[in-house]
C-alpha positions in Angstrom: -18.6 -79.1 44.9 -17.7 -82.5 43.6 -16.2 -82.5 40.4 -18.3 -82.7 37.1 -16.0 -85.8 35.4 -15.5 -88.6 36.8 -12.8 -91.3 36.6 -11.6 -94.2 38.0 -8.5 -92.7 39.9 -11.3 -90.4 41.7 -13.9 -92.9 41.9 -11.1 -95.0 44.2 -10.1 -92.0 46.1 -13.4 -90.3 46.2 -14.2 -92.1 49.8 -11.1 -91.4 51.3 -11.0 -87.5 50.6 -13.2 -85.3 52.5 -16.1 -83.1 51.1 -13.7 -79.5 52.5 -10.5 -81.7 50.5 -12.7 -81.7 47.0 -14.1 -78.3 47.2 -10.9 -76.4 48.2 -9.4 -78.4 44.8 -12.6 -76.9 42.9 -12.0 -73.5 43.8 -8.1 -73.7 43.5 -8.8 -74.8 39.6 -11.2 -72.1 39.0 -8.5 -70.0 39.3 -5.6 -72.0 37.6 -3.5 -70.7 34.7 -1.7 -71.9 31.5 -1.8 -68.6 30.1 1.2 -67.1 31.8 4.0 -69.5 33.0 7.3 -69.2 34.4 10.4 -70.3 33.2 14.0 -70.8 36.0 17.3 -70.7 34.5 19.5 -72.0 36.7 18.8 -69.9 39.8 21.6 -70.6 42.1 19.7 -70.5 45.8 17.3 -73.3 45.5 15.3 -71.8 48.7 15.0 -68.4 46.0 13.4 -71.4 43.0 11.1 -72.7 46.1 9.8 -69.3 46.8 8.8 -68.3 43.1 7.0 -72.0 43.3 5.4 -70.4 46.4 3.9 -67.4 44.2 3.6 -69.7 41.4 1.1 -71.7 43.8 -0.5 -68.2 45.0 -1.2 -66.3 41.8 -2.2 -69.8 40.0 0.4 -70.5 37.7 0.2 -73.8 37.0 3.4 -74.6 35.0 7.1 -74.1 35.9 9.5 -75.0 33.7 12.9 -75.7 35.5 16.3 -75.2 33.7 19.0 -77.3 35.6 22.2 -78.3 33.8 24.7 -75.5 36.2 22.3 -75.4 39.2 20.5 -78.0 40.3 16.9 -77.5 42.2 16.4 -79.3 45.4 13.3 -78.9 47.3 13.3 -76.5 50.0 9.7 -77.4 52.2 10.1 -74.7 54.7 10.0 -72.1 52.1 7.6 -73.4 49.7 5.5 -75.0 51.8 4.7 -77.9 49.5 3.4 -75.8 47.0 5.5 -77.4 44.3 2.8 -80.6 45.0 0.6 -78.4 43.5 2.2 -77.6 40.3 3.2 -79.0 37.3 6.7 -79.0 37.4 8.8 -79.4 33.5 12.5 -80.3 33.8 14.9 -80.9 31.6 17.7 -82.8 33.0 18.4 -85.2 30.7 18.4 -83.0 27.9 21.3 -82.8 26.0 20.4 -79.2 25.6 18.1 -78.2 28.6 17.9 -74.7 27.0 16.8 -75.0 23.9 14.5 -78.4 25.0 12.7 -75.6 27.0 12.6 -73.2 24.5 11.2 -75.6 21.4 8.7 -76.7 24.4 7.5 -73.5 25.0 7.5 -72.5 21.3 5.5 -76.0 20.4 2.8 -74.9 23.3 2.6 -71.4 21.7 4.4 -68.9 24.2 6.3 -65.9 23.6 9.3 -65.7 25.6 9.5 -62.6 28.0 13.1 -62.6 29.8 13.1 -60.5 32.5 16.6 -58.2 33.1 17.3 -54.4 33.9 19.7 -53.8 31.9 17.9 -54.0 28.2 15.0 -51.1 27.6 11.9 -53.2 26.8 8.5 -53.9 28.5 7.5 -52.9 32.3 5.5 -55.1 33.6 2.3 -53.4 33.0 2.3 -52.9 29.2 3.7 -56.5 28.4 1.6 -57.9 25.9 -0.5 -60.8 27.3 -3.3 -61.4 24.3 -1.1 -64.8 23.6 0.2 -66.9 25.9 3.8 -65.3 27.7 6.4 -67.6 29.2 8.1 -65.6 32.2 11.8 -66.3 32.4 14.0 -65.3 35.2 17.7 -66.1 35.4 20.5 -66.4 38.3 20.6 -63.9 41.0 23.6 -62.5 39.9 24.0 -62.4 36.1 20.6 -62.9 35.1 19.1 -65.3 32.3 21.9 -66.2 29.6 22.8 -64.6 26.7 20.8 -67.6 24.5 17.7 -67.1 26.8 18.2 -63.3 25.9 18.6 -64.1 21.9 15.5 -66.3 21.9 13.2 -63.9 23.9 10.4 -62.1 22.1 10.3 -59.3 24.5 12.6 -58.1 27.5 10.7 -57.1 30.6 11.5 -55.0 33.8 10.3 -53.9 36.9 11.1 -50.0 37.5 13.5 -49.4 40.4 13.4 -46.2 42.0 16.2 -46.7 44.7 20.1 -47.4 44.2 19.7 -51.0 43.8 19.4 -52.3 39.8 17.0 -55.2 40.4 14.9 -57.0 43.5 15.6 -60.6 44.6 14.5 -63.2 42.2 11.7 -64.6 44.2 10.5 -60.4 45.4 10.3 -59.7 41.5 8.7 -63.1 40.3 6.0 -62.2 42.9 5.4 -58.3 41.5 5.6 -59.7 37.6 3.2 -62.5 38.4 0.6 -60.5 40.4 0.5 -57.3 37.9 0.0 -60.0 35.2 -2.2 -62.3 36.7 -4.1 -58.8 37.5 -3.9 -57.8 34.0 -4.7 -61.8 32.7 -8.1 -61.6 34.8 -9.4 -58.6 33.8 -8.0 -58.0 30.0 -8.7 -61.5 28.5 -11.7 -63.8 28.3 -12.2 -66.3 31.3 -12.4 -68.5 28.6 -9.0 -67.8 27.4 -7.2 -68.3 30.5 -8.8 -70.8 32.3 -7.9 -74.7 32.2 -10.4 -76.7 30.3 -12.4 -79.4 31.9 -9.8 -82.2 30.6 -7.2 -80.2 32.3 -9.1 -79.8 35.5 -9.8 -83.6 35.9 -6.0 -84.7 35.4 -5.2 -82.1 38.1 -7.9 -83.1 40.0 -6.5 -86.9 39.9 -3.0 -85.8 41.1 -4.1 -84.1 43.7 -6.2 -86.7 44.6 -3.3 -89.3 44.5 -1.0 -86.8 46.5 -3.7 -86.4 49.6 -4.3 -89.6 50.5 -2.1 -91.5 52.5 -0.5 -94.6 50.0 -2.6 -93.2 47.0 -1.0 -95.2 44.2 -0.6 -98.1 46.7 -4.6 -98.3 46.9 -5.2 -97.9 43.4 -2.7 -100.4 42.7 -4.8 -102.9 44.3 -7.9 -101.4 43.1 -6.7 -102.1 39.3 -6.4 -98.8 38.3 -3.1 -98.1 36.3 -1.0 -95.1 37.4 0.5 -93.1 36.5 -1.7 -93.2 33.3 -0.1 -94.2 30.3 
């Protein structure tokens, strides 16, 4: 299926990406998210970070806001597989506040806050309200998200535990939030709701692009085409 916009980043890279190339993109934005996102405060074991981008990339969650000023993310390959390529990654590093820069972001886009911790009674997983848009935040492996994540959230979420252990590993309960919700997204809301629009689709589409072929920017660079756009 080629795609049903065209542009002059794709009309560049159109000849150089196969026909498999631009329908596995078509089917991977089908089923691409804004709806739900997920938000990483400082989680200390970058390799954990790299395998929520993993799930991220799986249950198609498109956004991922990153929270870096005590731990820093670096790019772990081997665990995400290059998902985080795939996904549209928001940091805030040079923030003088990376906290509340992420938290005036996600309010300005519309999201309630939902920080996840076991030791505040709140929402399970299944009967979080999803009818607006929910920003999924999960904290350091030890303490959790901080006490101003906590005061901004609009709801506290958990995942019951049945065993002696309190809480799974980060990237273990990212993966059981994000595939009751996605679950819930899918069959609760509208497609219409939670599905990118057709603008959204085509930038995607014109990353991707960019990031497949071999010297992307190079070629469209000599082709004329500006990019990144402006």
């Amino acid at each position: 299926m080629k795609p049903t916009r065209m542009s002059k980043v794709l009309e560049t890279l159109l000849p150089l990406l196969s026909a498999e190339r631009l329908e596995r993109f078509d089917n991977v934005l089908s089923h691409r998210t804004r709806h739900i996102t997920v938000v990483l405060e400082n989680v200390f074991q970058s390799r954990n970070a790299s395998a929520v981008m993993r799930s991220c990339d799986g249950f198609g969650i498109q956004d991922v806001h990153l929270i870096e000023n005590i731990n820093p993310w670096m790019a772990n390959r081997s665990v995400s597989k290059g998902t985080p390529t795939w996904l549209t990654l928001h940091r805030y590093r040079a923030a003088h506040d990376p906290i509340d820069a992420c938290v005036q972001r996600l309010r300005q886009g519309g999201y309630q806050i939902a920080v996840t911790t076991p030791h505040v009674n709140g929402h399970f997983v299944e009967d979080l309200p999803i009818d607006r848009p929910i920003a999924l935040v999960m904290g350091t492996e030890w303490q959790g998200v901080s006490e101003r994540m906590r005061e901004a959230a609009d709801h506290h979420v958990m995942i019951p535990m049945r065993g002696f252990a309190e809480s799974l590993n980060i990237s273990v309960a990212a993966a059981v939030a994000l595939h009751e919700l996605t679950r819930r997204m899918q069959q609760e809301l509208a497609r219409a709701v939670w599905t990118l629009s057709e603008t959204e689709r085509l930038s995607l589409r014109e990353e991707w692009a960019v990031k497949s072929v071999r010297k992307g920017e190079a070629i469209l660079r000599q082709a004329g085409v500006d990019w990144p756009k402006k």
